[in-house]
N, C-alpha and C positions, 0 to 999 in steps of 0.2 A: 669805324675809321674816322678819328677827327679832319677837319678843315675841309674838305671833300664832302657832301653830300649824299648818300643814297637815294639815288634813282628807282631800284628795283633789284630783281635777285633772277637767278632760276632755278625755281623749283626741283629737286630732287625726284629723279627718276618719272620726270616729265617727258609729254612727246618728243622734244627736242632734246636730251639727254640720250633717250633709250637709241632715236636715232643716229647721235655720236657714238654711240655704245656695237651699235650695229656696222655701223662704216667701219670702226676700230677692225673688227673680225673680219670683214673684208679683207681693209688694208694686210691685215697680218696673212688671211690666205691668199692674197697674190704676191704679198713682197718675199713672204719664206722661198718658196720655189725661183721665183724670179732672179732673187739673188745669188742663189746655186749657178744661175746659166752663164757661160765664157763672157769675159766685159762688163760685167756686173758691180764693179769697182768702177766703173767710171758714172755710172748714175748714184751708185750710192753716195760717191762723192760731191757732185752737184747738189743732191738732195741738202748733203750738210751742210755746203752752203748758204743754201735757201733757207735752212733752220738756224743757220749761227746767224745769218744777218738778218732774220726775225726775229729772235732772241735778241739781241742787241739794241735793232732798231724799236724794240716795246720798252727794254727801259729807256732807252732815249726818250719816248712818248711821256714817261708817267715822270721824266726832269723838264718837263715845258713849265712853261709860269702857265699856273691854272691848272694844272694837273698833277702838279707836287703836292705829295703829302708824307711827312714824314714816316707814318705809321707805314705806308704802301709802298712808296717808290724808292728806296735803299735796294739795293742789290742783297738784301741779307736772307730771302726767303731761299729754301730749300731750290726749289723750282728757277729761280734765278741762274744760281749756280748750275743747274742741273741740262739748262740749254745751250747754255755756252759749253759744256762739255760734250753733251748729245753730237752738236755739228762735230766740234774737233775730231768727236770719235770714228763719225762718218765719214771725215774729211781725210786723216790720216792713218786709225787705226792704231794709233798708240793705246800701249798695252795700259795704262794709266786709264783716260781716256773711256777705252773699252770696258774696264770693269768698273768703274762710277757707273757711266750710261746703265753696266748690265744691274747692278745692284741699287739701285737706285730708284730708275727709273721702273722697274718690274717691284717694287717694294713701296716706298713713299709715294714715288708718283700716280703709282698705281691708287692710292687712296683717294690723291684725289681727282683721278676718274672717276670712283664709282661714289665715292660722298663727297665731290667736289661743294665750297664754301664761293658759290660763283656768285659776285655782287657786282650792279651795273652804277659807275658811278659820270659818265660822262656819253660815253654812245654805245648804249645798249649791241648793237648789233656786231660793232669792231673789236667788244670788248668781249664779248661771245663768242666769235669768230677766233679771234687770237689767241684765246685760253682753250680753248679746244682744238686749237692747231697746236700750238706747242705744247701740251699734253699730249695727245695722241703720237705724236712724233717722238715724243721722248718714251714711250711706251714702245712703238714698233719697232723704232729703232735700234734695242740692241736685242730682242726677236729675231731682225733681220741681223746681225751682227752675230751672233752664237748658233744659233742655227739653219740663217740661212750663205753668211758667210763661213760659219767652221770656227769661228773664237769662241775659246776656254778659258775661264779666269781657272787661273791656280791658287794653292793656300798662299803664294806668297802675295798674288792679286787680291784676296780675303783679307789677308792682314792690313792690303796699303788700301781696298776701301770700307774697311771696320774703323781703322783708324783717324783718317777721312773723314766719315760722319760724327765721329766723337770730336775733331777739331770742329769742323762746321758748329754741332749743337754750341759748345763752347763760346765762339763768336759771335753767335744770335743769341746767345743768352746775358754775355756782358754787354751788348748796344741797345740792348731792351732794356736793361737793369739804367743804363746810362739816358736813352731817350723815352723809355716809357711805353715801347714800341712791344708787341707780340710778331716778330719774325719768326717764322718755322714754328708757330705755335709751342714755343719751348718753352713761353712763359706761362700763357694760360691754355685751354682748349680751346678750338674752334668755336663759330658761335652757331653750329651744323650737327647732326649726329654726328659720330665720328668711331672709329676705331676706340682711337683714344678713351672712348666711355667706358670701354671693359676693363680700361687697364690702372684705375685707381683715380685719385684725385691728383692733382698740380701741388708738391712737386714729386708724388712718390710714383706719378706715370713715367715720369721720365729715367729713372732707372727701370722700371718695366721695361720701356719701348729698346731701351740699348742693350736688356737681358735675352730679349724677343727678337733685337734684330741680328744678336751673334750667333743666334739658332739658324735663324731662316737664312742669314749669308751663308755660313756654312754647310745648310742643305743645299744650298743652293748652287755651293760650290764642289761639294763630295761626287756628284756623279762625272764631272767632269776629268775626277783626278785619279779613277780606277785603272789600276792595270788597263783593261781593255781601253777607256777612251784614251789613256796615254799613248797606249800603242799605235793607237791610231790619227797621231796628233804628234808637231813637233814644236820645240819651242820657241817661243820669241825671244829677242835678246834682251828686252827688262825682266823676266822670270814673271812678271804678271798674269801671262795669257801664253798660251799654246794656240795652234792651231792647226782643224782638220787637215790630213792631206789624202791623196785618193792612195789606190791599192800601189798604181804605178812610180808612184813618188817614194812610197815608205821604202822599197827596195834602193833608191839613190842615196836614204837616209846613209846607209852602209859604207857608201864611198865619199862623203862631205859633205857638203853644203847646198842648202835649199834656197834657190832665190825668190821673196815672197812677191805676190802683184804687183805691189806698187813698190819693189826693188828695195823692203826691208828684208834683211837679213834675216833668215830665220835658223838659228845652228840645233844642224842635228845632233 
């Protein structure tokens, strides 16, 4: 990163890693269940909160004078995008929303949990602190959203976030080309092991990674759209998402309309 300094790094699958790694599995065995239980929608919703105006308030940090740099502080990394929609999805449960968070953050974001490229360039510890907060929130949180609230992306959800990340790579690919920038690593590879090592050189990874990721979306989305989980799920009004309902509800399916928690519509 030019103009900005390196301070220091963290170490890959160092003590303090493994222990982010450890909390993650926590977090995800107490919010799965938690969010099953009546009212569960009103903390999930705060939560989002708490993560859109963290999100926010970090790129606001990295536009201070003295902390701008143009290679880092653009809103154009994957990750950028990816918190501002974590909260919304938490916040409102838009069917949109909901399937970025799910595909996204269980896929990309997920990488960089476990080979995160974490460099300390002003305070080590805030800067540690907030990249493993909003990681790990972007990761549990549509865990907690698909399984432990009941949303389903459908293929039409597949299509609007396949398409999604081919606009994104798009966009970080022409403001690199334009300021010299590696955003979302589109332009070169990390400067970390990475995924990315298996899957070619720069730029014939990058049809790899879009060949690779219509797979795993699409697994990702097939269990959700069988006969059985249909049956047991109704849809949302964008055709994005479905979502679970219990034994007693599917019988109301028959006579109209579903009022969802937080009073979207959901037609049977």
């Amino acid at each position: 990163m030019a103009g900005v300094p390196e301070i220091g790094f963290m170490q890959n699958y160092s003590t303090p890693h493994l222990v982010v790694l450890a909390i993650t599995i926590v977090a995800i065995a107490v919010g799965v269940p938690a969010a099953r239980r009546p009212g569960a929608e009103r903390w999930v919703g705060a939560f989002g909160w708490v993560m859109l105006a963290a999100g926010l308030g970090w790129m606001v940090w990295w536009w201070l004078p003295g902390h701008f740099d143009v290679h880092q502080s653009l809103p154009f990394h994957l990750s950028d995008w990816l918190r501002v929609i974590t909260g919304v999805a938490l916040i409102t449960r838009s069917g949109w929303a909901v399937v970025m968070s799910y595909y996204w953050g269980l896929t990309l974001n997920l990488q960089a949990v476990l080979t995160p490229d974490l460099v300390y360039f002003r305070n080590p510890a805030l800067e540690f602190g907030m990249y493993w907060f909003l990681h790990v929130v972007a990761l549990v949180a549509p865990i907690v959203l698909v399984w432990g609230l009941g949303y389903r992306p459908t293929w039409r959800g597949f299509a609007a976030g396949y398409l999604t990340t081919l606009g994104w790579a798009g966009v970080a690919l022409a403001v690199n080309a334009v300021l010299g920038t590696n955003y979302g690593f589109v332009s070169e590879p990390p400067g970390v092991a990475s995924a990315l090592d298996l899957l070619g050189p720069w730029p014939w990874y990058l049809l790899s990674v879009a060949a690779l990721l219509a797979v795993v979306f699409a697994a990702m989305t097939w269990p959700w759209t069988t006969d059985r989980a249909r049956a047991a799920s109704v849809a949302c009004p964008s055709g994005l998402v479905r979502r679970r309902v219990a034994r007693d509800e599917r019988a109301v399916r028959r006579t109209g309309v579903i009022s969802s928690r937080r009073g979207d519509t959901i037609e049977a």
